[in-house]
C-alpha positions in Angstrom: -1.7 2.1 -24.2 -4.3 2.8 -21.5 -7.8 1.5 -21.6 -10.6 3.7 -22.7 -12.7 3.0 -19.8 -9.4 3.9 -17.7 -8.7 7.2 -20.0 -12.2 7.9 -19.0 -11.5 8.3 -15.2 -8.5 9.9 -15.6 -10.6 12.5 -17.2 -13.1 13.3 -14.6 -10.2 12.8 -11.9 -8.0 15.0 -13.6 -11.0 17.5 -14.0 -11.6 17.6 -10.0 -8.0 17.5 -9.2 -7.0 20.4 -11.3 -9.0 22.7 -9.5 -7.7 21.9 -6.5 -4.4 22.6 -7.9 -4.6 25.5 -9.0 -6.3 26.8 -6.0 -4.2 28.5 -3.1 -4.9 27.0 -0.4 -5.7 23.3 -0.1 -8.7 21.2 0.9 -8.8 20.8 5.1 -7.6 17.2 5.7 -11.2 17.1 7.4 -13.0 17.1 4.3 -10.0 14.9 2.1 -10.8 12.6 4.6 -14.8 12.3 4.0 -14.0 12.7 -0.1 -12.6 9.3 -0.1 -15.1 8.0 2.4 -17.4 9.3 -0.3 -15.6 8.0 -3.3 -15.1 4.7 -2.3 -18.6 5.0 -1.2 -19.9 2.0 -3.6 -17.2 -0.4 -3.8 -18.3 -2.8 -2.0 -16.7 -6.2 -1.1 -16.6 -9.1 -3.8 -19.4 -11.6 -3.8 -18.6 -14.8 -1.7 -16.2 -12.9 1.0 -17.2 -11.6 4.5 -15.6 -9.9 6.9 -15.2 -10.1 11.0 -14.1 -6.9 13.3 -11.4 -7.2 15.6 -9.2 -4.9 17.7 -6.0 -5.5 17.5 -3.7 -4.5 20.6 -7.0 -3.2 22.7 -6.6 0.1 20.2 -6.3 -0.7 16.4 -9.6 -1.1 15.1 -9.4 -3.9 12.4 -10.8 -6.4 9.7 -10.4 -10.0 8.8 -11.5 -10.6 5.8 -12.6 -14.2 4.9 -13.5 -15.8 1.3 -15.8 -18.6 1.4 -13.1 -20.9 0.0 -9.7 -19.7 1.5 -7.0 -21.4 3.4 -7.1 -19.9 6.6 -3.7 -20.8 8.1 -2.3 -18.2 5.0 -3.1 -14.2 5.6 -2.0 -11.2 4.1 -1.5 -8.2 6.5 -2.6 -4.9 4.9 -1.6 -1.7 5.6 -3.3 1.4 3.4 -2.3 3.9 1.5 -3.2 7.9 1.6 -0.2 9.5 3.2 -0.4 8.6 6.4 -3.5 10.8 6.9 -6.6 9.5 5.5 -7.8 6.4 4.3 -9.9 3.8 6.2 -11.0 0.4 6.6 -13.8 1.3 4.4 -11.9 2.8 1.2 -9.4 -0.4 1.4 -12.0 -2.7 2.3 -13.2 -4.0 -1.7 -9.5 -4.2 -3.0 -7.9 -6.1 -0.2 -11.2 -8.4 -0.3 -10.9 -8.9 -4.1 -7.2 -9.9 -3.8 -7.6 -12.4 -0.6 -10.7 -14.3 -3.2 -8.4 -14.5 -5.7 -5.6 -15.7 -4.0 -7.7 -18.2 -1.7 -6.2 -16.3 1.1 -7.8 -14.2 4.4 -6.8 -11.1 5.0 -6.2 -8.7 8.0 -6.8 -5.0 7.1 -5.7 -2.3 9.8 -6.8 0.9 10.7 -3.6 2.4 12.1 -3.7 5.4 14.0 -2.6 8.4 11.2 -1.2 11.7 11.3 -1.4 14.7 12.5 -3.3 13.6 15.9 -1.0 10.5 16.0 2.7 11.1 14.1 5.1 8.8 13.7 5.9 5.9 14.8 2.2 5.4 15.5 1.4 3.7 12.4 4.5 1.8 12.2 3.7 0.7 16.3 0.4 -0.2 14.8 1.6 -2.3 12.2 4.1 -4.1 13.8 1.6 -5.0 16.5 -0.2 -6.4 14.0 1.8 -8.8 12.6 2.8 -9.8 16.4 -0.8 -11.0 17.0 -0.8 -12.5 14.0 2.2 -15.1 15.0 1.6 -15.0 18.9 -1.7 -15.0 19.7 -3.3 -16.4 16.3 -0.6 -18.9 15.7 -0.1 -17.7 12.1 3.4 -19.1 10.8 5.5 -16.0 9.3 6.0 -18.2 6.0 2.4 -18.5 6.0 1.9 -14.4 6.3 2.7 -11.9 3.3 2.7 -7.9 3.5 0.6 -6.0 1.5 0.1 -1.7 0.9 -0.4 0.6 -1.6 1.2 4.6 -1.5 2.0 5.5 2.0 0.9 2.2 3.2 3.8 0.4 0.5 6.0 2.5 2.2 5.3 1.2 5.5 5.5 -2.4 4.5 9.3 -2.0 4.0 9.5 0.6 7.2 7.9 -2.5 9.1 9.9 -5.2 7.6 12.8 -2.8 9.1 11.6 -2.6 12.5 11.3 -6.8 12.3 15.2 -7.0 11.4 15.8 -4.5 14.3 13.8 -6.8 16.3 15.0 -9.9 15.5 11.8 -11.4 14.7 11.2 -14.2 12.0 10.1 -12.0 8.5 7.2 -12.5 6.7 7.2 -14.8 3.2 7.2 -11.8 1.1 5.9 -8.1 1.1 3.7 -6.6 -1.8 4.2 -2.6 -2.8 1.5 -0.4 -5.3 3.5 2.6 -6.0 5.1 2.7 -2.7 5.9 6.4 -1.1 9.7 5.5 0.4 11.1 8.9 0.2 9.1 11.4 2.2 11.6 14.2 1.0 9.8 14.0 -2.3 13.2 13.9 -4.2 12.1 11.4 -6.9 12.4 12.8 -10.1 9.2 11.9 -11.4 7.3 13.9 -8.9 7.8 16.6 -10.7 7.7 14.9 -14.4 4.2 13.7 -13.7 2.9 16.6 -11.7 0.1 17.1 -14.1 -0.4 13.1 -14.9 -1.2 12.0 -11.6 -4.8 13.9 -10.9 -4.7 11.6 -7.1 -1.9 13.1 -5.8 -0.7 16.6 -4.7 3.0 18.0 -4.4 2.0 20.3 -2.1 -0.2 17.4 0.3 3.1 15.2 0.2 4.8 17.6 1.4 2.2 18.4 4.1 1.7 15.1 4.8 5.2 14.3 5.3 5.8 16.9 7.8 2.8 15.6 9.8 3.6 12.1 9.9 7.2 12.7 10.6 6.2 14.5 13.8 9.5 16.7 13.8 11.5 13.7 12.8 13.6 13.4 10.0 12.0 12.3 7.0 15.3 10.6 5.5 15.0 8.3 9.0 15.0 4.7 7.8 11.8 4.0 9.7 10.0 6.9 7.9 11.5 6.4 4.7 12.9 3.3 4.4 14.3 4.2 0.8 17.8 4.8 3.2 17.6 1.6 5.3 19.6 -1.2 5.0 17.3 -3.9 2.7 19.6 -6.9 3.1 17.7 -9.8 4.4 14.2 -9.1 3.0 11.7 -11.3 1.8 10.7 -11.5 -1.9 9.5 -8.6 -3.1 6.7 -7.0 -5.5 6.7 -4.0 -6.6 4.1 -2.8 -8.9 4.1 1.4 -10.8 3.0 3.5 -13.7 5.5 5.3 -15.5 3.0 8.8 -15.3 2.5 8.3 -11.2 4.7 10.8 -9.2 5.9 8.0 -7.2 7.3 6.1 -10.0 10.9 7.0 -9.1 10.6 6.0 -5.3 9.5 2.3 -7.3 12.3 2.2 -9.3 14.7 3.2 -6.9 13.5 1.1 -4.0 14.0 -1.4 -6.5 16.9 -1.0 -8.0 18.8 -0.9 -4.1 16.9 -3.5 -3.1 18.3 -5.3 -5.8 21.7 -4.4 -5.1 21.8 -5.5 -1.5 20.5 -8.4 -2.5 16.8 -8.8 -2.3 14.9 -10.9 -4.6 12.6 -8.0 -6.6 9.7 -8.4 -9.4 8.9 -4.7 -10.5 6.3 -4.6 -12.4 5.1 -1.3 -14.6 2.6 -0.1 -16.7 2.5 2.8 -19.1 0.0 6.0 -18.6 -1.4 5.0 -15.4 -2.7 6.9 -12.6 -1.8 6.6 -9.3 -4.1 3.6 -7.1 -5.5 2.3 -10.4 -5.5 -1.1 -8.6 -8.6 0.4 -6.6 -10.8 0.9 -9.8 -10.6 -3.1 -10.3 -14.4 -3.4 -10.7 -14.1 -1.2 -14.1 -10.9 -1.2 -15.8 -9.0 -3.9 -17.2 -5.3 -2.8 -15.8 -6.7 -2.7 -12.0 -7.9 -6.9 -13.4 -4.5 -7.9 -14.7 -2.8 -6.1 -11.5 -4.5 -7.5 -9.3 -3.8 -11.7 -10.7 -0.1 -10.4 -11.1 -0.8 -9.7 -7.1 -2.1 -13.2 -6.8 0.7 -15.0 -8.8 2.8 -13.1 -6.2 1.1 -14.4 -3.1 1.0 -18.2 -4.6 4.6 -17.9 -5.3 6.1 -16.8 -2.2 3.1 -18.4 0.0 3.4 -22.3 -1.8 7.3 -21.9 -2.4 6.5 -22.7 -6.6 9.2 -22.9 -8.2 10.6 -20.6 -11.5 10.7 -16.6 -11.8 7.4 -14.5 -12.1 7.4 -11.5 -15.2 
């Protein structure tokens, strides 16, 4: 059963959300983009972590973020969530921090280029520079790098681990996924299950959002929804989802083929959840015990320990 301080939010989200719902029209991507700015306003980075500002590829404006006791030849590359259209280094910023402290890792956080002034394969460009300067020109060993996103950005984890095989190049240790978004035709069952459980997410902005990012594209192209890729030869993988998110089917079926061509999966749920709980870690307990499941992850596939995670 949910916490009370996380019933709580759900409450006030779901009290904002619905009247955005049942409105006609929805909100101009302007102003969804300064309403997370603004609600992510005051969570700030952990104690005992500070960041540096690089560009990455003389265009992708980006953060390292460095706790005071870390092991700086290990980083996870993060890649955020909010459909490929908003989100920021700022909304990110205090969860990635508080998972690289507790993991004794640093952390590179992104600000890819998004949809609709830059469609696909912007972001995945982005990305996958990313991880190239992380093993060419900051000598950062790929068994010593892990992948890391949440919604959209979960999705392009396993779109970039993709674009490595294609590539040839050496994949990372392992790839973490928060209620990953790997079907942009929105044909998950649950997305219309959980319509009214999920107060952070919108049938009518995924499917706005998809046909942005996809640029005229089709959305069933591996690259943009790697749901129909080939998954053979991927790291370890986590996968973590709430069984009331409108994503939870594109978790447990990104799973389940995963599983069947061989990948090593964890999926890991959690009942009556909203969507990104994992952000709210400095209030309820579920976004704590998701968060050191995250880390177990990252010490696992980052120190090779041996045995099989829950």
């Amino acid at each position: 059963m949910p916490s009370k301080k996380h019933e709580a939010i759900k409450k006030m989200l779901n009290a904002a959300a619905n009247s955005l719902k049942d409105s006609d029209k929805l909100p101009h991507l302007h102003h969804m983009r300064h309403l997370i700015e603004l609600g992510t306003f005051f969570y700030l980075l952990p104690w005992g972590v500070h960041i540096k500002r690089v560009m990455v590829d003389n265009k992708i404006n980006g953060e390292v973020i460095i706790p005071t006791t870390s092991d700086r030849k290990k980083v996870m590359l993060y890649l955020h969530g909010g459909g490929y259209t908003i989100g920021s280094l700022h909304s990110h910023r205090s969860l990635v921090g508080k998972i690289a402290k507790k993991s004794g890792i640093i952390a590179l956080l992104i600000d890819y280029r998004k949809a609709p002034e830059n469609p696909f394969p912007a972001a995945l460009e982005d990305a996958l520079a990313s991880y190239k300067r992380l093993i060419y020109k900051r000598g950062k060993l790929p068994e010593n790098i892990v992948f890391a996103g949440d919604s959209a950005g979960g999705g392009l984890v396993f779109a970039l681990l993709l674009k490595i095989k294609a590539e040839g190049l050496p994949m990372p240790a392992g790839a973490i996924a928060l209620s990953p978004w790997v079907d942009l035709s929105n044909k998950g069952e649950s997305i219309v299950i959980n319509q009214h459980e999920d107060p952070l997410v919108d049938i009518r902005k995924m499917t706005e959002w998809a046909r942005m990012y996809s640029g005229g594209h089709d959305v069933k192209d591996p690259f943009i929804s790697p749901l129909f890729g080939d998954l053979s030869g991927f790291p370890p993988v986590l996968i973590q989802a709430s069984n009331s998110e409108m994503l939870y089917s594109d978790a447990l079926r990104f799973s389940k083929k995963a599983k069947e061509e061989g990948v090593n999966v964890t999926l890991q749920t959690w009942d009556g959840l909203i969507h990104w709980w994992q952000i709210f870690q400095r209030v309820i307990p579920e976004a704590s015990e998701a968060i050191e499941k995250i880390s177990d992850f990252i010490s696992f596939t980052l120190d090779s320990k041996p045995g099989k995670l829950n």
